[in-house]
N, CA, C and O atoms as a GROMACS GRO file, in nm:
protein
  348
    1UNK      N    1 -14.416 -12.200   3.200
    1UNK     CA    2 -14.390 -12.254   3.331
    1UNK      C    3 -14.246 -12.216   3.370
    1UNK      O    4 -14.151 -12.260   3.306
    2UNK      N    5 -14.229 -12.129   3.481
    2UNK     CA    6 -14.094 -12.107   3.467
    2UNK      C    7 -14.101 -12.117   3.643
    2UNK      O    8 -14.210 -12.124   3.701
    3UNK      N    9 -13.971 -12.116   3.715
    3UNK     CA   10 -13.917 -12.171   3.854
    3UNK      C   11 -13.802 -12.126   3.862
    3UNK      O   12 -13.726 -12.119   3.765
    4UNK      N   13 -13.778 -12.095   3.957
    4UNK     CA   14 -13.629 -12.111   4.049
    4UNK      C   15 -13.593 -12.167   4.094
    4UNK      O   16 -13.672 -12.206   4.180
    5UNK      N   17 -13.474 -12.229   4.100
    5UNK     CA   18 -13.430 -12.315   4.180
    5UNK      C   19 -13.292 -12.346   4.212
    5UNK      O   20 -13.220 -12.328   4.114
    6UNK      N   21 -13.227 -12.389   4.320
    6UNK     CA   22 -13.063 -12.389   4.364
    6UNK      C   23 -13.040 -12.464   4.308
    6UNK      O   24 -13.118 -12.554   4.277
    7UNK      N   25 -12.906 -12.452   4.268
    7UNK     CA   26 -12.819 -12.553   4.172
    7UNK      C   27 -12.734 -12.642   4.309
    7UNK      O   28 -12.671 -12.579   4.394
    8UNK      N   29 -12.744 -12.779   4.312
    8UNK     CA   30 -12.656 -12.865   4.381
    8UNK      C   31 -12.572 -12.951   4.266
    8UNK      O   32 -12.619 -12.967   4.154
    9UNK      N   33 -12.447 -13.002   4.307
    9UNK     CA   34 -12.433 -13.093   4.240
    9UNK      C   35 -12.445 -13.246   4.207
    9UNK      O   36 -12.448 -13.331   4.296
   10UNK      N   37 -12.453 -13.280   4.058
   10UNK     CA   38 -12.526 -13.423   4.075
   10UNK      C   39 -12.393 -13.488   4.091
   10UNK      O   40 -12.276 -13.453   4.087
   11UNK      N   41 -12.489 -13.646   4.118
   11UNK     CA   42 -12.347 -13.764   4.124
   11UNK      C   43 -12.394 -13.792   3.986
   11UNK      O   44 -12.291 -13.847   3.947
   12UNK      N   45 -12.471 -13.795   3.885
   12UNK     CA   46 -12.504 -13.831   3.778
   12UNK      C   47 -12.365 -13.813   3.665
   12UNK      O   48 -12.344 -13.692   3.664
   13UNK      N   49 -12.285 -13.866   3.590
   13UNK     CA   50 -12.231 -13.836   3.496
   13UNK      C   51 -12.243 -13.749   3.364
   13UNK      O   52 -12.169 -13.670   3.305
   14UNK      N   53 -12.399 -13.811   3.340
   14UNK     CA   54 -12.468 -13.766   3.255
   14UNK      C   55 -12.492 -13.614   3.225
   14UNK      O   56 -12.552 -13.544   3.307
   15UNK      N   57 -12.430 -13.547   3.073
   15UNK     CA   58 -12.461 -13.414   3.118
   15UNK      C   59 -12.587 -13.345   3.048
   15UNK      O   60 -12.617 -13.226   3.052
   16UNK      N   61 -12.654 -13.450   2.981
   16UNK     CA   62 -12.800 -13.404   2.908
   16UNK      C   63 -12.904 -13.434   3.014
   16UNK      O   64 -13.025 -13.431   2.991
   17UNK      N   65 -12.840 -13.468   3.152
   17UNK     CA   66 -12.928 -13.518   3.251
   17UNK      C   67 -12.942 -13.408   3.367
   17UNK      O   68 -12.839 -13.377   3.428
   18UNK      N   69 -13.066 -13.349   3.401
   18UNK     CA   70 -13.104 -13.271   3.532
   18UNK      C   71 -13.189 -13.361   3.614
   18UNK      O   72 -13.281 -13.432   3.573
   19UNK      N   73 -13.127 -13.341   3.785
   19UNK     CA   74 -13.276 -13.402   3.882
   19UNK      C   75 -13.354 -13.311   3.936
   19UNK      O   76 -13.303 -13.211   3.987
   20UNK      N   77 -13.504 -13.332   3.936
   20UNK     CA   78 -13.553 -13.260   4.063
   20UNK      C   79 -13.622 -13.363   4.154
   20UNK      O   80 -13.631 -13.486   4.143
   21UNK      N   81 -13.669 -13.277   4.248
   21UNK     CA   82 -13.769 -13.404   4.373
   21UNK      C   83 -13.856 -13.474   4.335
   21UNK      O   84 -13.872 -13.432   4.220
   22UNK      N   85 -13.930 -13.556   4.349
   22UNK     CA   86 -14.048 -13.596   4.301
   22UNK      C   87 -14.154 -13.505   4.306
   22UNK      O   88 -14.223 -13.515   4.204
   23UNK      N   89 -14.192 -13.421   4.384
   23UNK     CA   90 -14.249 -13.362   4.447
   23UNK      C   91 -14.245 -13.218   4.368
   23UNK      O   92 -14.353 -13.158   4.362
   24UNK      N   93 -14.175 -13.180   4.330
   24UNK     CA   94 -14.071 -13.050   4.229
   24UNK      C   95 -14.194 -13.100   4.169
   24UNK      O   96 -14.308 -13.062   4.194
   25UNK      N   97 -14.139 -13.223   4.054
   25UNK     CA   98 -14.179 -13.205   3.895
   25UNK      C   99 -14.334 -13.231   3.919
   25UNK      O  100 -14.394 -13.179   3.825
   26UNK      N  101 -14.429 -13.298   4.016
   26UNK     CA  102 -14.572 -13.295   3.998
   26UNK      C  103 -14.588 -13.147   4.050
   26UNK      O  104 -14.680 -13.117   3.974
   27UNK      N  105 -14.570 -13.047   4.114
   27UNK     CA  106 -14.587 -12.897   4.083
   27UNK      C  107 -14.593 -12.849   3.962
   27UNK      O  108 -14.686 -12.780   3.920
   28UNK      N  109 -14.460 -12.893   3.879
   28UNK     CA  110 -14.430 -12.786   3.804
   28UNK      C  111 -14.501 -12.890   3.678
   28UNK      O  112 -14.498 -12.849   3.562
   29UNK      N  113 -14.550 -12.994   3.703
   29UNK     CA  114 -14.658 -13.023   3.580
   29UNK      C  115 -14.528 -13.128   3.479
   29UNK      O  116 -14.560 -13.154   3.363
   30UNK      N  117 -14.389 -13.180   3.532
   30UNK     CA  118 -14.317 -13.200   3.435
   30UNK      C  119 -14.386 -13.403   3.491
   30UNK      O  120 -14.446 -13.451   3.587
   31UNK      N  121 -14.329 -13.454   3.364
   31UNK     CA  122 -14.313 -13.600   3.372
   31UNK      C  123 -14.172 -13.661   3.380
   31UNK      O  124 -14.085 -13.577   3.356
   32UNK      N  125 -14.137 -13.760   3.401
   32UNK     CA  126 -14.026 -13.861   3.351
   32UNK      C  127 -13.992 -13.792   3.192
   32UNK      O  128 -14.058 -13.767   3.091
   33UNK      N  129 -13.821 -13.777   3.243
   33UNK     CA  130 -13.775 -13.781   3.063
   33UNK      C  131 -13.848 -13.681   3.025
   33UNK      O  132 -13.898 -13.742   2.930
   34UNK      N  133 -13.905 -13.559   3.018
   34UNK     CA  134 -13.954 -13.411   2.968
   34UNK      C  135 -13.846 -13.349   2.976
   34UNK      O  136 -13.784 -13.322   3.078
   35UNK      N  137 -13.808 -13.314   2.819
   35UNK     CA  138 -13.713 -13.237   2.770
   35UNK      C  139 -13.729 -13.061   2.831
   35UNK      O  140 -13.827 -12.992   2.804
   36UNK      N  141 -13.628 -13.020   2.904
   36UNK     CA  142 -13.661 -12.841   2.961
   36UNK      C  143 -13.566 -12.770   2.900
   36UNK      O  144 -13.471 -12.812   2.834
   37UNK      N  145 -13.603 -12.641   2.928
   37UNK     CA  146 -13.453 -12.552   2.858
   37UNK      C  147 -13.485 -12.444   3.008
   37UNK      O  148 -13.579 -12.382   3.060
   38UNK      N  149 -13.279 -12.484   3.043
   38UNK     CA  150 -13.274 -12.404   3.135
   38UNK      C  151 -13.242 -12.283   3.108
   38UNK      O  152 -13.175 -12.274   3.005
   39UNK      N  153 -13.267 -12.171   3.171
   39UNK     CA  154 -13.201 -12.026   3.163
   39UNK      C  155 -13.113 -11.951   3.249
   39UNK      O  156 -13.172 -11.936   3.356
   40UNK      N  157 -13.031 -11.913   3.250
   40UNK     CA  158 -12.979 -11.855   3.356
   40UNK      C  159 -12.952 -11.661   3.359
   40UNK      O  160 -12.985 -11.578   3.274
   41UNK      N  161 -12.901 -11.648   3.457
   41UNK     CA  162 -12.921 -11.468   3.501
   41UNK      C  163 -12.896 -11.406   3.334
   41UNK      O  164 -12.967 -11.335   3.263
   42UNK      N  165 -12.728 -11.483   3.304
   42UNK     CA  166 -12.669 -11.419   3.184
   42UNK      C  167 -12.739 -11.465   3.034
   42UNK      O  168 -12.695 -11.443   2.921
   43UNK      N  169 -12.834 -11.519   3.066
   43UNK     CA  170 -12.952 -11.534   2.914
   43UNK      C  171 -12.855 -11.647   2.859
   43UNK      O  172 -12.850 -11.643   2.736
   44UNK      N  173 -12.772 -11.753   2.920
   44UNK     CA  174 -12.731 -11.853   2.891
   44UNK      C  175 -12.857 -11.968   2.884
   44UNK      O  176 -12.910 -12.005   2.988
   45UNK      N  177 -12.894 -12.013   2.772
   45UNK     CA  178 -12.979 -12.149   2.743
   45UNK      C  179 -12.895 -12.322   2.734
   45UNK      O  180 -12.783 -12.335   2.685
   46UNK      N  181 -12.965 -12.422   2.783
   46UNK     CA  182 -12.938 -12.555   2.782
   46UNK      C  183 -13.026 -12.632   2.769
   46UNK      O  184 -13.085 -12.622   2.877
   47UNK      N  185 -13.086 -12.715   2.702
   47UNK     CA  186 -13.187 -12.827   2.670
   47UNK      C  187 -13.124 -12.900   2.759
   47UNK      O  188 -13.002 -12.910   2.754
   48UNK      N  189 -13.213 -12.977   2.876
   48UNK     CA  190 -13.162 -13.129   2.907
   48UNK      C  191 -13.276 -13.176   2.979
   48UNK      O  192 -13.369 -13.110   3.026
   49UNK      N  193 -13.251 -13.342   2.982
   49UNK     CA  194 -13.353 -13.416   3.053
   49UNK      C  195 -13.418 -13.394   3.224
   49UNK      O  196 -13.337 -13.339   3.299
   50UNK      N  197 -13.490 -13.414   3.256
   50UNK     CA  198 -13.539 -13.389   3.381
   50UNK      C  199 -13.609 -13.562   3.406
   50UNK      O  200 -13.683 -13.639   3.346
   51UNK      N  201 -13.531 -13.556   3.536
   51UNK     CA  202 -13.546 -13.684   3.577
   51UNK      C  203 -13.562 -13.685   3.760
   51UNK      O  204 -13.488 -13.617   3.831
   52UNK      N  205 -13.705 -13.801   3.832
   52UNK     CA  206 -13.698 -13.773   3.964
   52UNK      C  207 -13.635 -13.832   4.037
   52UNK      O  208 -13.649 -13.954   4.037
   53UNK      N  209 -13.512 -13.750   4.158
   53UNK     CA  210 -13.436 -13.834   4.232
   53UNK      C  211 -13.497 -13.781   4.378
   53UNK      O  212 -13.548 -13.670   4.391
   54UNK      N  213 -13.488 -13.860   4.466
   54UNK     CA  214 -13.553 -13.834   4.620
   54UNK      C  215 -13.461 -13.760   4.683
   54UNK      O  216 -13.497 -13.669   4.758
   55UNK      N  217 -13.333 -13.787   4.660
   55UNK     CA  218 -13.255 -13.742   4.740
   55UNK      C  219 -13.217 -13.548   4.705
   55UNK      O  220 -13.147 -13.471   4.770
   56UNK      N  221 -13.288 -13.527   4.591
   56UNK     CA  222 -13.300 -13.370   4.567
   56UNK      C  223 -13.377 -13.293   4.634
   56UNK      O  224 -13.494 -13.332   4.637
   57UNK      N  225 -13.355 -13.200   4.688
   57UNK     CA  226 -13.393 -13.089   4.769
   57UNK      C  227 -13.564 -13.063   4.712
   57UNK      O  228 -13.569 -13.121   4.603
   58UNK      N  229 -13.653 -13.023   4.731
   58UNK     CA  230 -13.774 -12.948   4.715
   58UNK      C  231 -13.740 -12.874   4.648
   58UNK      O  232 -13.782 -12.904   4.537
   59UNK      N  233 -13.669 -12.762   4.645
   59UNK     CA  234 -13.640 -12.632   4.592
   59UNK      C  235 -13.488 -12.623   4.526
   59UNK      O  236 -13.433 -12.528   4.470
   60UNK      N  237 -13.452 -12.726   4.548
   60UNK     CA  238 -13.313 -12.748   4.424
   60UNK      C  239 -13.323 -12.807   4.332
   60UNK      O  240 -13.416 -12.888   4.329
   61UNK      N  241 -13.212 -12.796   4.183
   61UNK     CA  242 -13.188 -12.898   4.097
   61UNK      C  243 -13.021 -12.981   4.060
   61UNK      O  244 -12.913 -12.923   4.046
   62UNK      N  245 -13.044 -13.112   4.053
   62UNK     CA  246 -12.879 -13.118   4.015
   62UNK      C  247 -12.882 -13.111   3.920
   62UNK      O  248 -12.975 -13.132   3.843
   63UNK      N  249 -12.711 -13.061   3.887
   63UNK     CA  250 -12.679 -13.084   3.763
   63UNK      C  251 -12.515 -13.099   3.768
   63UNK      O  252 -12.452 -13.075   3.871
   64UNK      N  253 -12.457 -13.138   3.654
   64UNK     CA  254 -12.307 -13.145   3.672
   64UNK      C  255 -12.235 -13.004   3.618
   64UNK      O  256 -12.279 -12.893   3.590
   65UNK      N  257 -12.111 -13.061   3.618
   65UNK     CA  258 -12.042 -12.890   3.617
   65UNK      C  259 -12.067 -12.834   3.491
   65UNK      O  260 -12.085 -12.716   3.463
   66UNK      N  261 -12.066 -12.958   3.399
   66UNK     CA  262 -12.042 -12.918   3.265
   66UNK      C  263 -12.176 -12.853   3.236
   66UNK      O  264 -12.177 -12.774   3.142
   67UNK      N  265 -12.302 -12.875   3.309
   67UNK     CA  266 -12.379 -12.825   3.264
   67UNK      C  267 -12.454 -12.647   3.336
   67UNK      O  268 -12.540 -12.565   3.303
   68UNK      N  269 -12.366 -12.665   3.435
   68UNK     CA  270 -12.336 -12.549   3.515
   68UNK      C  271 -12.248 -12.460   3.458
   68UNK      O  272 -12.263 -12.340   3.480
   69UNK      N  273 -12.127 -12.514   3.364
   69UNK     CA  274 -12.031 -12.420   3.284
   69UNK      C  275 -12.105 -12.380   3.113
   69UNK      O  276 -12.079 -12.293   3.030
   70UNK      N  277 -12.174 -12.457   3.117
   70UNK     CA  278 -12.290 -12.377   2.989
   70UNK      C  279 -12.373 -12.308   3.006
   70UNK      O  280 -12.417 -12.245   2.910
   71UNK      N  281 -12.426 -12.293   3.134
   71UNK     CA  282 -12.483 -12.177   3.171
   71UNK      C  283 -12.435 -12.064   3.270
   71UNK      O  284 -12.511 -11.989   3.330
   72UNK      N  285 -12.333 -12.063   3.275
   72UNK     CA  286 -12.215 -11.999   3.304
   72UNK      C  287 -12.305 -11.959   3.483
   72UNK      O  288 -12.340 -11.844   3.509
   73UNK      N  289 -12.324 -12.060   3.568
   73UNK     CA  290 -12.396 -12.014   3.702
   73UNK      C  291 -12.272 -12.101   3.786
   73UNK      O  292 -12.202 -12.194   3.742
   74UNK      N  293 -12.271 -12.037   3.921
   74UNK     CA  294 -12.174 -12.137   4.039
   74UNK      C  295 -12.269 -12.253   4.102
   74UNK      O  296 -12.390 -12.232   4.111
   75UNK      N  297 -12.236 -12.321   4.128
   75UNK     CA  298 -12.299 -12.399   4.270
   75UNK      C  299 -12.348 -12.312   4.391
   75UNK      O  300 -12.278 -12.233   4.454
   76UNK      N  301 -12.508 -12.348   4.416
   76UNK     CA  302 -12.550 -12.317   4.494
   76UNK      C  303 -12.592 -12.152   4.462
   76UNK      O  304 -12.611 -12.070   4.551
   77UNK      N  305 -12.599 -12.130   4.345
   77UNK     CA  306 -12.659 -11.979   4.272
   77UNK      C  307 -12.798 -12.028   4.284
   77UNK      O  308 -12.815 -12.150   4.288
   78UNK      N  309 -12.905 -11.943   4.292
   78UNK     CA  310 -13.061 -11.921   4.254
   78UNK      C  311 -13.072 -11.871   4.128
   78UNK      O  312 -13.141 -11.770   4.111
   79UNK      N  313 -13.017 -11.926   4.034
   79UNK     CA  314 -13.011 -11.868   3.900
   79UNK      C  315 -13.043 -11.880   3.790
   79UNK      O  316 -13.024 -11.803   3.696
   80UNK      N  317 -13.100 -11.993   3.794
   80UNK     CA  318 -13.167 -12.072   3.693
   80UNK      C  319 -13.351 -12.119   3.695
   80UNK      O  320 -13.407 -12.179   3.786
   81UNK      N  321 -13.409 -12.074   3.578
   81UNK     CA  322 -13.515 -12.030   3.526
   81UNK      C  323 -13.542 -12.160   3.466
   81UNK      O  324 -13.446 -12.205   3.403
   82UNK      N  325 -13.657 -12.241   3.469
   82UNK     CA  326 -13.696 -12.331   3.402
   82UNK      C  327 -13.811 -12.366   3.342
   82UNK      O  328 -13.910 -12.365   3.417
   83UNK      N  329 -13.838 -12.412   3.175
   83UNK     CA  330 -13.963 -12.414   3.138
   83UNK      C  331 -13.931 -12.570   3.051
   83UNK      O  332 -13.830 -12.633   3.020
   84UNK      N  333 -14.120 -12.590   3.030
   84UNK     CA  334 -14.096 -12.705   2.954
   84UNK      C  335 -14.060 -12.697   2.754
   84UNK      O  336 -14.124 -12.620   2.683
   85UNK      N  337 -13.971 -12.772   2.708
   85UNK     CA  338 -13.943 -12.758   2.580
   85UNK      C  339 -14.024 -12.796   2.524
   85UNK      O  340 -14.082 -12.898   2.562
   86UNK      N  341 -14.066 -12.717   2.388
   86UNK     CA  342 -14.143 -12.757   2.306
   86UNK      C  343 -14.066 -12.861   2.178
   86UNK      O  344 -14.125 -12.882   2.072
   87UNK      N  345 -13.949 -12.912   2.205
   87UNK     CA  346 -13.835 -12.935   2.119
   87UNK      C  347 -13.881 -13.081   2.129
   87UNK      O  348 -13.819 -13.169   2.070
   0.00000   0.00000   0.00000
């Protein structure tokens, strides 16, 4: 299962924490709390939680910087690849 999607930033603190829409994760088949591993352009990987917030875009995900500086992508890149972890 893999997706695209814009990076916004979260208000979340949390950096094992990603949001998508509600609407996102019944597409993409995810639940509450389903562990993903993101990917980005530069084959940078991150395990983190996926969790639904309303206020996320359809076609975006948040995340915080720190988890934007492990996958070495900017704000507001289309750069990130997402599947569910088997972890």
């Amino acid at each position: 299962m893999i997706n695209r999607l814009i990076i916004n930033d979260s208000a979340n603190n949390d950096n094992s924490i990603v949001t998508l829409s509600e609407q996102k994760l019944n597409e993409l088949q995810l639940l509450r709390a389903d562990m993903v591993m993101l990917k980005s352009k530069q084959c940078k990987e991150t395990i983190c939680i996926v969790l639904p917030d309303n206020t996320c875009p359809n076609d975006g995900i948040q995340m915080t910087r720190i988890v934007r500086n492990n996958l070495r992508v900017p704000m507001f890149c289309i750069a990130v690849k997402m599947r569910r972890s088997c972890a």
